[in-house]
C-alpha positions in Angstrom: -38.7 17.6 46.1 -39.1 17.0 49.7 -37.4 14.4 51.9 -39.8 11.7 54.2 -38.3 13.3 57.5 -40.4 16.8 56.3 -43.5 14.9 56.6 -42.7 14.5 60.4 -45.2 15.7 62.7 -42.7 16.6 65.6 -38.8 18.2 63.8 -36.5 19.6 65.9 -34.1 21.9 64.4 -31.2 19.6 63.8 -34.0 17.5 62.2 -34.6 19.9 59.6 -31.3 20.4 59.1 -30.7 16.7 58.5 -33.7 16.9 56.1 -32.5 19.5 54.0 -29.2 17.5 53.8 -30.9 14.4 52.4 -33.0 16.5 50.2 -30.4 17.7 48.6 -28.5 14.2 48.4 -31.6 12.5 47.0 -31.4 15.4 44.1 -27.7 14.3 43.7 -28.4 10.7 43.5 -31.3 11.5 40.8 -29.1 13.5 38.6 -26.4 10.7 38.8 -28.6 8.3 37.7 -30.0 10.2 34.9 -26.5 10.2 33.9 -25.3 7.3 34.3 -28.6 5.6 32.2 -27.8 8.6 29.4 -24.2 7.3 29.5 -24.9 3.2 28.8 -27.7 4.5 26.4 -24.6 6.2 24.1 -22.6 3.1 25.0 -24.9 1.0 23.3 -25.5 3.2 20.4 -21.4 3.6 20.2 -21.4 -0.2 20.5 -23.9 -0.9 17.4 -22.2 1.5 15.4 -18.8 -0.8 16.3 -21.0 -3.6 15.2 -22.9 -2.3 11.9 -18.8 -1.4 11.2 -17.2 -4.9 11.4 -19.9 -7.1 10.1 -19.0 -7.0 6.6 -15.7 -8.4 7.7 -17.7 -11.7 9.1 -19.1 -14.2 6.3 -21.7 -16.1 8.2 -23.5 -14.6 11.1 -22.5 -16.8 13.3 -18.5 -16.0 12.7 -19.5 -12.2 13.6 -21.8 -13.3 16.8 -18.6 -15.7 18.0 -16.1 -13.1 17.7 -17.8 -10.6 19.3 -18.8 -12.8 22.3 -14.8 -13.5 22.0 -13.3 -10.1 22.2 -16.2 -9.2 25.0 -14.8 -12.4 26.9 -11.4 -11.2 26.3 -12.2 -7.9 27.2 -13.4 -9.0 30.6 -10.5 -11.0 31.6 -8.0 -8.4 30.8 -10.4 -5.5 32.5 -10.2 -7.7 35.9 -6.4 -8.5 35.8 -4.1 -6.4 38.3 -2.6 -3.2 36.2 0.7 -4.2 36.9 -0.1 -7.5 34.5 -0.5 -5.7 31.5 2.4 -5.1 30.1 
């Protein structure tokens, strides 16, 4: 992989230098992101699995799709408190 700044037509030294940093960033930012995708992928398997578990407990379809959205909510609220409000 190269960086734009090797396609130069005039580098000076620190140039290069500076080049061969942001290569090596860019690399970092690619791997992170491959992670982070691989990462919500086994979230969302992990979060069917959760689901496929708890629907028998839910009559109606509806009852299972409202408590879900419900704990999500809840989940979200209590995820953005201050730490200190959890007790």
């Amino acid at each position: 992989m190269k960086h734009w700044s090797e396609f130069l037509l005039t580098r000076t030294q620190a140039t290069n230098r500076l080049g061969r940093i942001a290569r090596t960033l860019t690399y970092e930012v690619q791997e992170k992101q491959m992670q982070i995708d691989n990462a919500k992928a086994n979230l969302e398997r992990l979060e069917l699995n959760i689901c496929n578990k708890i629907a028998n407990n839910y009559s109606h379809e509806n009852d299972f799709e409202s408590a879900i959205e419900n704990a999500k909510h809840k989940a979200e609220i209590y995820n953005n408190e201050p730490v200190n409000s959890h007790k």
